[in-house]
ZAMARGU-4260 file (C-alpha; in steps of 0.2 Angstrom, whole numbers, plus 5000, padded with zeros to 4 digits):
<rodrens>
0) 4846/4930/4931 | 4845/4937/4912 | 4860/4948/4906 | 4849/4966/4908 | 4847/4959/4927
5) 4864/4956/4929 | 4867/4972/4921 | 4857/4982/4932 | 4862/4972/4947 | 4884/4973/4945
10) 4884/4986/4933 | 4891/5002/4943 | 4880/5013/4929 | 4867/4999/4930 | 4863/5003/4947
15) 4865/5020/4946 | 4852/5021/4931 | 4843/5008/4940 | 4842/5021/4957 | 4837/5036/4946
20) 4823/5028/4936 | 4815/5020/4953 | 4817/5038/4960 | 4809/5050/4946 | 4797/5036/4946
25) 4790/5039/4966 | 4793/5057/4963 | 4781/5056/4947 | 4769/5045/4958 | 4766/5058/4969
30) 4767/5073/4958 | 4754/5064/4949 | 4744/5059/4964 | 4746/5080/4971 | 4741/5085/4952
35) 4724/5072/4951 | 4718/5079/4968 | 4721/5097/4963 | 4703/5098/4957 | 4696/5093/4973
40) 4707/5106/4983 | 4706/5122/4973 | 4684/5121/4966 | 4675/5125/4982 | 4664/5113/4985
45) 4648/5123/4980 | 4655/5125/4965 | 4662/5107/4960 | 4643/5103/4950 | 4637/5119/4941
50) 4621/5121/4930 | 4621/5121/4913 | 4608/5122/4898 | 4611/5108/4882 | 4623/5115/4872
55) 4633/5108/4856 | 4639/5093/4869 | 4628/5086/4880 | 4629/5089/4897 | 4637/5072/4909
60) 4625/5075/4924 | 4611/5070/4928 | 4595/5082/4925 | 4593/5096/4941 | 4574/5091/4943
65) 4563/5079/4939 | 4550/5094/4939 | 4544/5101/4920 | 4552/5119/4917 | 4546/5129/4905
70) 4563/5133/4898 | 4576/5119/4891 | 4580/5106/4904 | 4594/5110/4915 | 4609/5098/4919
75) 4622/5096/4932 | 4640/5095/4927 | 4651/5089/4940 | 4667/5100/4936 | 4681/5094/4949
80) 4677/5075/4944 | 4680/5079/4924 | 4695/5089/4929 | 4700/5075/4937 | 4698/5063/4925
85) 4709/5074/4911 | 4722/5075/4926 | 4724/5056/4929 | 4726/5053/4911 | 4738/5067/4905
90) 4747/5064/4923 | 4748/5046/4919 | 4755/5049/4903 | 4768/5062/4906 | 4773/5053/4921
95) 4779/5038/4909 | 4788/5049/4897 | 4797/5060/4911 | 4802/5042/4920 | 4809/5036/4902
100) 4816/5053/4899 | 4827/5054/4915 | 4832/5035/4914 | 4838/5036/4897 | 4845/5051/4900
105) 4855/5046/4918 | 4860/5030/4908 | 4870/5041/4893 | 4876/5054/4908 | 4886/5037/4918
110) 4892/5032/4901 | 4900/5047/4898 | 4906/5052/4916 | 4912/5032/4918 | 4921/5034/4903
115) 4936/5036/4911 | 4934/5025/4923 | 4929/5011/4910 | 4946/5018/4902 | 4957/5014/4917
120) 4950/4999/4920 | 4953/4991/4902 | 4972/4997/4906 | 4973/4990/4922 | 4967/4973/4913
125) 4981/4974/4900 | 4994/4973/4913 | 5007/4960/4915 | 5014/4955/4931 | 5033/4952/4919
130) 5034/4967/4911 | 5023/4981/4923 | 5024/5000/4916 | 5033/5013/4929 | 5015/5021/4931
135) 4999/5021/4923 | 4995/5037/4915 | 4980/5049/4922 | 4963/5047/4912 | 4950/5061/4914
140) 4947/5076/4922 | 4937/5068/4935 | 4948/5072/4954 | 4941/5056/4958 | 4949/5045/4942
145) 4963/5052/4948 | 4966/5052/4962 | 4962/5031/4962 | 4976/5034/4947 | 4987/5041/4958
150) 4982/5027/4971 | 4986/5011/4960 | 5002/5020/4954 | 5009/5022/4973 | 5002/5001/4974
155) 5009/4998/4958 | 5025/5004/4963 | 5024/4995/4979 | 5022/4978/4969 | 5037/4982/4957
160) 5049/4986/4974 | 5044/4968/4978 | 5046/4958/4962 | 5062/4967/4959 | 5068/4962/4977
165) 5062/4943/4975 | 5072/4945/4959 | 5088/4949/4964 | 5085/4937/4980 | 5085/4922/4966
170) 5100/4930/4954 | 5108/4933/4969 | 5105/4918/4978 | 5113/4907/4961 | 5127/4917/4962
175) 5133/4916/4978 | 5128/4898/4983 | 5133/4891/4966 | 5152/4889/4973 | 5149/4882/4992
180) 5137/4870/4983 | 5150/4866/4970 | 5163/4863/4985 | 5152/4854/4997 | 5148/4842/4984
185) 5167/4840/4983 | 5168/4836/5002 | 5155/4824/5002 | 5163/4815/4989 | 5179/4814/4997
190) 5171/4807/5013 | 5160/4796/5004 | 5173/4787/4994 | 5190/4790/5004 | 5191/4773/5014
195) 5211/4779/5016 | 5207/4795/5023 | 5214/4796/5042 | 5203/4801/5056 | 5211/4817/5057
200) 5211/4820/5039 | 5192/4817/5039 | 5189/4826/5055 | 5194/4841/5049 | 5184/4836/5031
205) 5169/4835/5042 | 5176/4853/5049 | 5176/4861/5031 | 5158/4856/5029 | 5153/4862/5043
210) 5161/4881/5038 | 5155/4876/5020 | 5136/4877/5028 | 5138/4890/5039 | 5142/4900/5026
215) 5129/4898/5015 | 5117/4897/5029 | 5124/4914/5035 | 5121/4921/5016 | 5104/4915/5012
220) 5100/4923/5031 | 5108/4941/5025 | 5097/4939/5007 | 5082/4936/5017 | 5082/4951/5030
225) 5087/4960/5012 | 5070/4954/5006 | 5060/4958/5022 | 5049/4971/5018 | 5047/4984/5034
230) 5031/4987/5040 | 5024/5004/5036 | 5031/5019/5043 | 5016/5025/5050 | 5015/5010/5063
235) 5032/5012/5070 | 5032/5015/5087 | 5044/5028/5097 | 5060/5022/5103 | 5073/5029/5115
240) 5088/5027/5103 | 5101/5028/5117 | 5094/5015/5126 | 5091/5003/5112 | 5108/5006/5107
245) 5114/5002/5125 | 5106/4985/5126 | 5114/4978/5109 | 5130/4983/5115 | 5128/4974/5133
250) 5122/4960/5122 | 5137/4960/5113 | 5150/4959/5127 | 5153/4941/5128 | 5159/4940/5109
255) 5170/4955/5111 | 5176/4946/5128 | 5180/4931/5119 | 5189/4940/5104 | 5200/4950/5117
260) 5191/4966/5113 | 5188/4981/5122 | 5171/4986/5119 | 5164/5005/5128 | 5149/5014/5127
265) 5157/5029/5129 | 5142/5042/5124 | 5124/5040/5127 | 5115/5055/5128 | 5095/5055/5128
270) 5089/5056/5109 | 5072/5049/5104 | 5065/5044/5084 | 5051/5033/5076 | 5057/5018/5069
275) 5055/4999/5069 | 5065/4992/5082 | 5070/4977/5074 | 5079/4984/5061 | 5085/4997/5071
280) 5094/4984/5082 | 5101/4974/5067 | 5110/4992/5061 | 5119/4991/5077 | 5123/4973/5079
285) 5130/4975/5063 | 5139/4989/5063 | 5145/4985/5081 | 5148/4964/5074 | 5160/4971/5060
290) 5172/4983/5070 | 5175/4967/5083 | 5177/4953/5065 | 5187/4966/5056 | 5198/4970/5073
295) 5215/4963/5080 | 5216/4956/5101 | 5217/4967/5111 | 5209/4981/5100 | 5195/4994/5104
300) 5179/4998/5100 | 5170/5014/5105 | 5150/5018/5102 | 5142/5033/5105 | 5125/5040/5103
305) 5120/5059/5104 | 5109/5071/5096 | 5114/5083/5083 | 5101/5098/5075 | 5088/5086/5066
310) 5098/5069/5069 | 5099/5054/5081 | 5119/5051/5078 | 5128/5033/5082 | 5146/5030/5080
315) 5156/5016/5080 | 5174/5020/5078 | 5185/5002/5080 | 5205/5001/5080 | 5208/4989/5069
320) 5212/4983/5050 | 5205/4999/5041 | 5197/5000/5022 | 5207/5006/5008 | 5202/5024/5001
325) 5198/5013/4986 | 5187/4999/4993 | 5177/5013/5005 | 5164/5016/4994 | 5161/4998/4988
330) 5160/4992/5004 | 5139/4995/5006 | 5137/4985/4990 | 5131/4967/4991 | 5143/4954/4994
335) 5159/4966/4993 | 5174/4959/5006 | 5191/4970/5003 | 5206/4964/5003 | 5209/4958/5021
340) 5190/4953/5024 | 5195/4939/5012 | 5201/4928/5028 | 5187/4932/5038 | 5171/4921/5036
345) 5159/4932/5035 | 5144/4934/5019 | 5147/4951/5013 | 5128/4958/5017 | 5131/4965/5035
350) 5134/4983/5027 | 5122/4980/5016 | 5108/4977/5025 | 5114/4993/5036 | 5113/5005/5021
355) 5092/4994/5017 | 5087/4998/5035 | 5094/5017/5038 | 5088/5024/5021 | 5071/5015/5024
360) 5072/5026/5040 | 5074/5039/5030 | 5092/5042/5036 | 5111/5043/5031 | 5128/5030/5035
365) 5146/5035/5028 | 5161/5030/5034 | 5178/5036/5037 | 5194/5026/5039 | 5211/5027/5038
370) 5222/5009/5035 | 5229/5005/5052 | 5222/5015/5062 | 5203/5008/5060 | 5186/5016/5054
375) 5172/5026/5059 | 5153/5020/5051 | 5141/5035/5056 | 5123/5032/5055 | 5110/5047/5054
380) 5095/5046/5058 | 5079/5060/5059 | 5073/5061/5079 | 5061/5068/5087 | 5062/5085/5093
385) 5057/5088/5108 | 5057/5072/5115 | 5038/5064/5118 | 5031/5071/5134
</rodrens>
């Protein structure tokens, strides 16, 4: 295929030349074909051949009769087919120019329309993945420039939430496994070279490796759910909050059993949203998972779910350590633990990953506590209002 083939072939403004040229070319085909047959459709027929005397040109017909005249010899002239013959000529001709005419002039028109389009695409080429601009500017007047402007900015936007999240996965992911690393590598050395060690000594070695990869197995869990992207808003299904809320906390029974807590749905009123249940579910094993760590035996913890004007409410109030006025609002950053947290194993994202998931859901948590007496996490939510039929 030659360069002008490909041109006309890929070429947006190639093609569209390409379409115009072939169509003024089958409109001047039949404009010529109606224009040669005019002759033939307006003479009447008597009239298409007509007499005439020699003149200063000589007549194109044959002679009227092979019979002597006394006059000057007469001639037919056949009128329509002369017409005719002019018509298909000057048609032809003017055909060809109008065809070139409009080509040429289709092909200047796309250049100038596609200028902005040619514009935006040069820019788009220009990006680079490790340094991308916070949006592309708008080229044109053309809605439909735009408008696929506007498009790549909401994609390119999109891209940036993604690198940025699979950045702070790796700085964070150095950070917080650089230390059990450091002191797993410790244990294993002990183990490996301590021929004295005791077999209660090395038992609870083996014990401190064990916690040593629970916990970094726990962390690099919470910096992956931080990385999930959700799916798109506009797939997620509808949810009976109270009930989904009911099952974690029936799930959660045995753990609160076994830590001696009292764990109560006191409130569960009917209240209905859109959201992805996954996520949804993790906001209240979390929040529900932290009241019973962060709690002593025989403490308390009391859910409840209810609707209020445009919100889908859930508390989980807990009895137990509290959160200094101080650490309150530190304690939905990554990897904070306050004070008392410190003897808990735990990775610090639980709280976290709350705040990710509820302001995805275009929603609010906040948390009220007093040090002794325990804390309060509220999470709002928008519902739906009235509830699906």
């Amino acid at each position: 295929m030659s360069p002008a083939q490909g041109f006309f072939h890929r070429s947006l403004r190639g093609r569209i030349t390409w379409g115009v040229g072939l169509l003024m070319a089958a409109l001047g085909l039949l404009l010529f074909v109606y224009l040669a047959s005019l002759p033939y459709l307006l003479i009447p027929t008597a009239a298409q051949q007509v007499l005439v005397a020699p003149g200063p040109t000589s007549a194109n017909g044959p002679p009227a009769s092979s019979t002597p005249s006394l006059g000057p010899p007469l001639h037919l002239v056949a009128v329509a087919h002369h017409a005719q013959q002019r018509f298909w000529w000057y048609g032809l001709l003017g055909t060809l120019a109008l065809v070139a005419l409009a080509t040429a002039w289709t092909y200047v028109l796309t250049g100038r329309f596609l200028r902005s389009l040619f514009r935006l695409q040069h820019t788009v080429n220009q990006l680079d993945v490790r340094n991308l601009p916070p949006r592309l500017p708008e080229f044109g007047p053309e809605e439909e420039v735009r408008d696929l402007t506007a498009a790549y900015n909401r994609f390119l936007a999109r891209v940036r939430e993604v690198l940025d999240a699979h950045q702070r996965f790796v700085a964070d992911a150095a950070h917080e496994l650089r230390s059990p690393l450091a002191t797993l590598r410790i244990q294993t050395a002990v183990l490996r070279q301590g021929t004295d060690l005791t077999p209660a000594e090395r038992a609870q070695l083996w014990q401190e490796v064990d916690a040593t990869l629970s916990h970094m197995t726990r962390t690099l869990e919470g910096l992956l759910l931080l990385l999930r992207q959700p799916p798109p808003p506009d797939s997620w299904p509808t949810l009976a909050f109270d009930q989904l809320v009911r099952q974690v906390v029936r799930s959660m029974q045995p753990l609160a059993q076994a830590r001696r807590i009292t764990l109560q749905l006191d409130r569960a009123e009917a209240v209905w949203l859109r959201g992805e249940p996954r996520a949804l579910q993790a906001v209240v094993r979390n929040l529900v998972d932290n009241a019973l760590r962060y709690n002593d035996p025989g403490g308390a913890v009391h859910v409840r779910v209810y609707p209020q004007g445009p919100w889908a409410v859930l508390e989980v109030a807990d009895s137990g350590w509290g959160i200094l006025p101080e650490e309150q609002a530190l304690v939905f950053q990554r990897f904070f633990r306050g004070q008392r947290a410190q003897a808990e194993d735990g990775s610090g994202l639980g709280l976290a990953l709350v705040q990710t998931w509820v302001q995805h859901h275009q929603g609010q948590v906040d948390v009220r506590s007093t040090v002794g007496q325990g804390s309060v996490f509220t999470v709002r939510l928008p519902r739906l209002n009235p509830p699906p039929a």
